[in-house]
N, C-alpha and C positions, 0 to 999 in steps of 0.2 A: 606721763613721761614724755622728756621731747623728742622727738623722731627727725632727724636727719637723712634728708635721699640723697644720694650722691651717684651720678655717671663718670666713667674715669672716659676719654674720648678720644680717639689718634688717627685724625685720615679718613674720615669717616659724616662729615658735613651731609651727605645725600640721605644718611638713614637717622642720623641720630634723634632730629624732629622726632621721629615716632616716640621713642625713650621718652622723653621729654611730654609728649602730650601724655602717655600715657601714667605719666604721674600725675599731671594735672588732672586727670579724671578720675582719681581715687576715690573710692566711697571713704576713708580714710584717709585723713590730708596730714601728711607731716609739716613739720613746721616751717623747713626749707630745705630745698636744694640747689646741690652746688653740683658744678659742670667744674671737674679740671679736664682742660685743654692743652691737650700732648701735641697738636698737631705739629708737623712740619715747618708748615705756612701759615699759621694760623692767623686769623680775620676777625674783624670785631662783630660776632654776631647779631649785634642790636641795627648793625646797618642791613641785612639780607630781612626782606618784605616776610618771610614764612616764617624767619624766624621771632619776629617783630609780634604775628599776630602769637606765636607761644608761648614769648613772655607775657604776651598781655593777658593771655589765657591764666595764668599763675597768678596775677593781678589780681583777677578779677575772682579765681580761687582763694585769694587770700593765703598763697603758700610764697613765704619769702625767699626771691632766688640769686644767683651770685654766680659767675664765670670767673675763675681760678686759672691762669695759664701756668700748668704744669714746668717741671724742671725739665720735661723728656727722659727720665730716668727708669720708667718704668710704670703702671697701673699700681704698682703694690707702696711707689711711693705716696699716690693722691690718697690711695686706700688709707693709709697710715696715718698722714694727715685729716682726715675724715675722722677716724676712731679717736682723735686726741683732742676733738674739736667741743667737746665739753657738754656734748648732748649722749644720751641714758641710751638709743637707741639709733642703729644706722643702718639704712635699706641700701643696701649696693645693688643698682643695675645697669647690667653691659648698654652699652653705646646702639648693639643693632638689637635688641628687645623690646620687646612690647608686653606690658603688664596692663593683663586685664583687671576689670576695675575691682575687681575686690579682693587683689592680691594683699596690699597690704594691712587690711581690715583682718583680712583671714590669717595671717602670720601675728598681727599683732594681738590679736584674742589667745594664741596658744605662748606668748611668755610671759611666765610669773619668774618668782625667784627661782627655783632651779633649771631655766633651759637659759642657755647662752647664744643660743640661734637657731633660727627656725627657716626653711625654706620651701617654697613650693613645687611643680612641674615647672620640668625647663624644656619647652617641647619645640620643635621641630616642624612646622607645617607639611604635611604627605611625608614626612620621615618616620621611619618604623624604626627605633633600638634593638626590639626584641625579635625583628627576621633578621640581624646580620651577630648579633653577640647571642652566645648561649648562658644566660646570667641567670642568679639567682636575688631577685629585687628582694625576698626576705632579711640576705646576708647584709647587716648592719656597716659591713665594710665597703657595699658596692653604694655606686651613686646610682642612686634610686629614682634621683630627677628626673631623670630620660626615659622613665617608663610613668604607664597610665597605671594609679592605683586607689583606692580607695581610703579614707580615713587617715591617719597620722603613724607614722613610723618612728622609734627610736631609731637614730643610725650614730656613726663614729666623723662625719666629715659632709660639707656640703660644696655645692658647687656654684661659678658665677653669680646668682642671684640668691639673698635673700638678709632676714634683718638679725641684726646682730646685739648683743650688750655691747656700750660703747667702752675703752680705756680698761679695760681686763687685760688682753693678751695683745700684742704686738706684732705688725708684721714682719716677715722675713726681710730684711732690706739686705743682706749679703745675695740674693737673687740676681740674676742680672735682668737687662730691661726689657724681656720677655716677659718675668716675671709668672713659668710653668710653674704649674703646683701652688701658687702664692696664695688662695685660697682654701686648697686644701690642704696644708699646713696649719692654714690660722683658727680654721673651725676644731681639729683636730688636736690643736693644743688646748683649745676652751675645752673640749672633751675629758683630755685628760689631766686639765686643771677641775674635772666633777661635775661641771655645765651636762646638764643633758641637750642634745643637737635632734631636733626634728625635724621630719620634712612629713609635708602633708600631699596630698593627692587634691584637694578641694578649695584651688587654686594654680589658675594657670599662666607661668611665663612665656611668650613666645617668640625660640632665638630665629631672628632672621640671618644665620648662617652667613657671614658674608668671607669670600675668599682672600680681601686686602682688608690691608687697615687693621688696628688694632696689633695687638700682638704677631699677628701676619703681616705686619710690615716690614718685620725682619727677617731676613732671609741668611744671618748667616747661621748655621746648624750648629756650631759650637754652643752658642750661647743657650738653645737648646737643651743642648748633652748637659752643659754646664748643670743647667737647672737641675734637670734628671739625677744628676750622680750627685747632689747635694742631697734630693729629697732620697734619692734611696739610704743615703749614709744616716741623713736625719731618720726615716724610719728604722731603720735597724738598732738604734741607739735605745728606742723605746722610752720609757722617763729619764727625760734627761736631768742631771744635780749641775748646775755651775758654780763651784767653790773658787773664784777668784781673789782669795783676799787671806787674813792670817791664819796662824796657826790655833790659836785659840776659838776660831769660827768654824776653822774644820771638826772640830774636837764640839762645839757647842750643838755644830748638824747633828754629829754621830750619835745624839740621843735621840734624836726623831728616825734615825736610820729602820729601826724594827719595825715603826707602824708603816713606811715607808713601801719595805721589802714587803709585809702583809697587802699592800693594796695593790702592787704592781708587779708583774711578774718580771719583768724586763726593765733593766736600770743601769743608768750609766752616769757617771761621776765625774765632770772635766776640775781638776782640782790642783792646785800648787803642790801638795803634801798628800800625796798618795800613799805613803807610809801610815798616816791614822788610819785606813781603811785594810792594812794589810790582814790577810789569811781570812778577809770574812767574804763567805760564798756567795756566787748570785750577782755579782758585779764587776762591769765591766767599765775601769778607770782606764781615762784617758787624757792628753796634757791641755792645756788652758788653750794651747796654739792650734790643736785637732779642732777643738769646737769652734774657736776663732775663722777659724776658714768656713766654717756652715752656718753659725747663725752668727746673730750682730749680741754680742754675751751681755752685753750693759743690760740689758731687758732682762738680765736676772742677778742682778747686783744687789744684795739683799740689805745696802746699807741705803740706795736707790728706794727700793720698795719702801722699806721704813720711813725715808723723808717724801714720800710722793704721799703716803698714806698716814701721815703726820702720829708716828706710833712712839709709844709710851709704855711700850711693855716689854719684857727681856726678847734679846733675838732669837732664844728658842721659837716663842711663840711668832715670828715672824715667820723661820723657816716653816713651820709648822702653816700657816697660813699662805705661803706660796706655794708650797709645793704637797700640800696635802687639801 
């Protein structure tokens, strides 16, 4: 399969070299990686001397690489672009991180067809998680990353680093260019599109914490809250249905509706004709314009799905295929 590494990068010139080498030293070489560059000010990397000898390092790795000047719009839009970039597999790592070398060896051994993402330790040099939070690392909901553990975990959602299926699921672009939560959103919808999400202990990322740059370069708190009060509303929602379109499509869902209700406890229907769905229990409909404001809906346009996936079979079976 091809492997794509990508770092999304903003403000951040003094650390990101380490990123950078440390892909180059993979026991495990993906095929290429791409720098999008969010910066400010940004500068032609190939002219700075350190950065010169890391391309050449990738060179001389045989790993093909490529500097992308970002829109400034956020990390979740490079991510985006990354996932649509036509390769099976893509390693996302932050800007101040360092992957030891056999991080992506070791993630890319544990996906077959049923996982949709797999991550390692995202640790902290002399940072302890487990003296300042009283957590439970078993709990499939917590992020597991930030603690030391043994062997492979099923969990519900990963964090900053780790590899992915590529062109499954899509990222948040209604976020703003903070871009909170954009990764725990994205592994979480692979989740409950049926992806099983692992994270392993037997491999280690390690974040160099840095207090600017990157998503701290913004300082103004709204943009923040924004993010927050989108993800809390996206989690409450639990499986989401987006019925954008006619009244015979509403009516074609509502045959898939009972295996539906069976798999998920929690479900919600942003739909034109909330009327086919009246007096049945367990749901919670809401208008085309509610979801419109928290996610980007096109991403579940099921006439979309069908022409991207070049389908040939009734739309049942499509519904049936995205949302089950």
């Amino acid at each position: 399969m091809k492997i794509l590494a990508t770092i999304s990068t903003k403000n951040r010139y003094d650390i990101l070299f380490n990123a950078i080498i440390s892909v180059a030293l993979q026991t495990k070489r993906p095929n290429k990686l791409i720098i999008f560059d969010d910066n400010e000010n940004p500068v032609d990397l190939r002219n700075l001397s350190i950065y010169q000898y890391a391309f050449n390092l990738l060179n001389e790795k045989k790993i093909e690489w490529e500097v992308i000047y970002g829109e400034k719009k956020g990390q979740h839009h490079n991510h985006q672009k990354a996932n649509k970039m036509g390769y099976d597999l893509v390693w996302r790592i932050d800007d101040d991180e360092f992957a030891e070398n056999n991080v992506l060896e070791t993630l890319y051994n544990l996906i077959d067809d049923n996982v949709g993402a797999v991550g390692g330790l995202i640790l902290m040099p002399g940072y302890n998680w487990a003296k300042t939070q009283n957590t439970n690392i078993n709990d499939i909901r917590y992020n597991v990353q930030w603690h030391k553990f043994n062997g492979v975990k099923e969990i519900e959602h990963l964090n900053s680093s780790f590899l992915y299926r590529a062109g499954i699921i899509d990222y948040n672009l209604n976020l703003s260019k903070v871009a909170h939560t954009e990764e725990t959103q994205f592994t979480y919808e692979l989740f409950k599109r049926g992806y099983k999400i692992l994270a392993t202990g037997d491999c280690i990322t390690w974040h160099f914490r840095q207090p600017t740059g990157g998503i701290r370069s913004e300082i103004d708190n709204n943009l923040w809250k924004n993010d927050e009060d989108i993800f809390r509303i996206w989690l409450n929602w639990g499986k989401l249905i987006i019925l954008d379109n006619g009244l015979g499509d509403h009516f074609a869902f509502k045959k898939i509706l009972p295996e539906i209700q069976k798999k998920f406890n929690k479900i919600t229907i942003s739909c034109c004709y909330p009327e086919v769905f009246s007096g049945i229990k367990g749901l919670n409909l809401i208008s085309i314009n509610e979801a419109k404001g928290i996610i980007p809906i096109e991403n579940y346009n099921i006439y979309k799905f069908m022409r991207d996936n070049n389908w040939n079979k009734p739309i049942i079976e499509a519904y049936k295929k995205l949302y089950l």
